[in-house]
N, C-alpha and C positions, 0 to 999 in steps of 0.2 A: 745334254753334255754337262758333265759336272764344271764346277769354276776351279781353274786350272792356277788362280793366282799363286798358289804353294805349290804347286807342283811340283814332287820331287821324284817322279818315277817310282817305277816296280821293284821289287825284289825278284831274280829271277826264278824260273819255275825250278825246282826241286822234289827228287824224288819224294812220294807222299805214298800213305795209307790212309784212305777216305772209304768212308761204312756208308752203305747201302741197306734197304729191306734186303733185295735179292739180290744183290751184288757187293762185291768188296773187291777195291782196288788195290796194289800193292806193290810199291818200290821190286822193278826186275832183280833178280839172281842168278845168276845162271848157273850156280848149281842145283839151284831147286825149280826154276823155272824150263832152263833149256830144251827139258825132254819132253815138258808137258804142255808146253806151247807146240813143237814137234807133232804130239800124239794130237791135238785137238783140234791141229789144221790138216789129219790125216796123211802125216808124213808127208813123200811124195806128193799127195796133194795138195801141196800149198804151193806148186805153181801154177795153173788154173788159178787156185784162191786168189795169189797176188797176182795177177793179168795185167794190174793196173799200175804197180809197183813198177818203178823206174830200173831196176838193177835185174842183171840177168839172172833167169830161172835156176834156183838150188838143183845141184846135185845129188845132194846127201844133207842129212845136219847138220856137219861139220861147215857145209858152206853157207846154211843157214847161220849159224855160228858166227864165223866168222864176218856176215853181214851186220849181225848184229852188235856184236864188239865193235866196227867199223862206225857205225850210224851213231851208237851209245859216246861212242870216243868225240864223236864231231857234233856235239853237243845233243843230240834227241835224248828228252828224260823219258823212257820208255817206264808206264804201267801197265801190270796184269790183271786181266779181271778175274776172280775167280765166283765161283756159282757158289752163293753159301747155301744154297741146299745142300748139295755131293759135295762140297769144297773143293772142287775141282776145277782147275784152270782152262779156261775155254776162252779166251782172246787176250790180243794187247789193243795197245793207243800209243801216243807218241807226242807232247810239247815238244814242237818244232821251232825254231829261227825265232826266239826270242829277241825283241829290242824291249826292254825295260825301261828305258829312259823315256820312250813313246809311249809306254805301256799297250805294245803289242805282242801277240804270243798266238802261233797256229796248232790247231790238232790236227795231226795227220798221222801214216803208216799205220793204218786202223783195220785190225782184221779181228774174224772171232770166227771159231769153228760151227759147223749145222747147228750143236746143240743149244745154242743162242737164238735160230731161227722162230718164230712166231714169240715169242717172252718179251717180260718188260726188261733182261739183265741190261739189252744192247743201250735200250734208253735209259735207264737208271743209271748206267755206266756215263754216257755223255753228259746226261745233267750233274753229275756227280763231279765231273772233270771241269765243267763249265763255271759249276757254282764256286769249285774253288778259286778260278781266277779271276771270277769276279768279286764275290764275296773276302776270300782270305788275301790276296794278291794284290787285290786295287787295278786291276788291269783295264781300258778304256778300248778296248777291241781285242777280237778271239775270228780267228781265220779258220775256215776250210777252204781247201784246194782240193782237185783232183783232175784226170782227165779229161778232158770235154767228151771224151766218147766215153765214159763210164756214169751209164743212166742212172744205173740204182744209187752209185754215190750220190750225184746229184738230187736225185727224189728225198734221199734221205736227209740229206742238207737240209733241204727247203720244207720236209718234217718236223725237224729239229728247232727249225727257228731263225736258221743262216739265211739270212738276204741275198738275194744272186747280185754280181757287181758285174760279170762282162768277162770276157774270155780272152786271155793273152796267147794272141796266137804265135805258132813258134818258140814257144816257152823254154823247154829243154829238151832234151834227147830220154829218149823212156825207150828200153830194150834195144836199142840200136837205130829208133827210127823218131820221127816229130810228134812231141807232144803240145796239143792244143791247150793248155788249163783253164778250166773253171775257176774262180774266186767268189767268195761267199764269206761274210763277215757277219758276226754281230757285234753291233758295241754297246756301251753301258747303257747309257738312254733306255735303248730297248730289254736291257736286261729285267726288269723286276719285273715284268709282264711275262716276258719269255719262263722265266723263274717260277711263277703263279700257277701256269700251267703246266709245268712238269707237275708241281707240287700236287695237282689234281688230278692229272693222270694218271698218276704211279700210285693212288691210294686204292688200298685194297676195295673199295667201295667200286672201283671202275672198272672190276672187273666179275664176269659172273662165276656161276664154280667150275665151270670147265676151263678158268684162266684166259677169256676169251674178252676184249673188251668191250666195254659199252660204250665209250665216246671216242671220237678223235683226237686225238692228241691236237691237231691243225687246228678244228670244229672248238674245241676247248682254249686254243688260244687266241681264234676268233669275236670268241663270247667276250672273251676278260678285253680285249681290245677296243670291245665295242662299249659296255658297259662303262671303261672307264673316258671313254669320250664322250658319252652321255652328262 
């Protein structure tokens, strides 16, 4: 825990463009964005995609839309990722319920279309979101949430580096019915390790030429864990 005697809180999150090797994130639009977040969650399919997402299933875009000017308005800084290979837009994220004064700040509302499945964008994309609230932000904790019945969030959490903290049951209403929530947090302390090993997974050395990797991303920040308590 850093020494808090000056402590004068965060600056709150604001939309940002942050560069990746294979990823680039970038302040939402919705005139350039709207259609291709649309296409890359397979229209209509992005209920199924969002299952997990609290607001009821889109109709059309327009209701996607509208969700999203709703969530944008009540504070969520939504970014997009786009693949800089195609340049092509293939998911968002979302800084949620910022408290700065505490320098706390959640990521969540986190979707990305198939073409993100097996690649490093999905995680280049999170360490990329991560490093800035720690490193440019000054922030002393970064939240994930999600459903307690949604496993793969959860796995991916505890991938990534989030600590599981315990499940607040009854939480909110999610589509009409009870949602259990997960809570998962990292804070500073753990950051420059967590940090260490992105920085070594995501390097082209870690991966062979079918883009397939060699280490764990977990395995890798096991090592740097151990090492440095040696």
């Amino acid at each position: 825990m850093r020494d808090l005697t000056d402590w004068k809180g965060c600056p709150p999150p604001a939309p940002v463009t942050l560069e990746g090797r294979t990823v680039r994130l970038e302040p939402y639009d919705r005139a350039r964005h709207l259609q291709a977040l649309w296409d890359a969650f397979g229209g209509m399919a992005i209920n199924p995609l969002l299952r997990y997402f609290a607001q009821a299933d889109f109709a059309d875009i327009a209701g996607f839309d509208a969700w999203s000017e709703a969530v944008i308005k009540s504070g969520w800084v939504r970014e997009v990722m786009v693949d800089k290979a195609s340049d092509t837009v293939v998911g968002m994220a979302h800084y949620m319920r910022p408290d700065p004064a505490n320098g706390v700040v959640e990521i969540g509302g986190i979707a990305h279309g198939p073409s993100m499945a097996r690649s490093p964008l999905s995680t280049e994309a999170q360490y990329l979101l991560a490093k800035h609230v720690f490193d440019d932000l000054g922030y002393r904790r970064y939240e994930w949430k999600c459903h307690n019945g949604n496993a793969a969030s959860k796995r991916t959490a505890a991938r990534l580096g989030f600590t599981f903290e315990g499940v607040f049951r009854q939480h909110m209403l999610s589509k009409g019915e009870n949602r259990d929530t997960a809570w998962f947090s990292i804070i500073d302390g753990e950051w420059p390790t967590i940090a260490k090993a992105f920085d070594a997974w995501l390097s082209p050395d870690n991966f062979d030429a079918e883009g397939q990797q060699k280490r764990k991303l977990e395995d890798i920040r096991a090592e740097i864990t151990k090492a440095d308590a040696a």
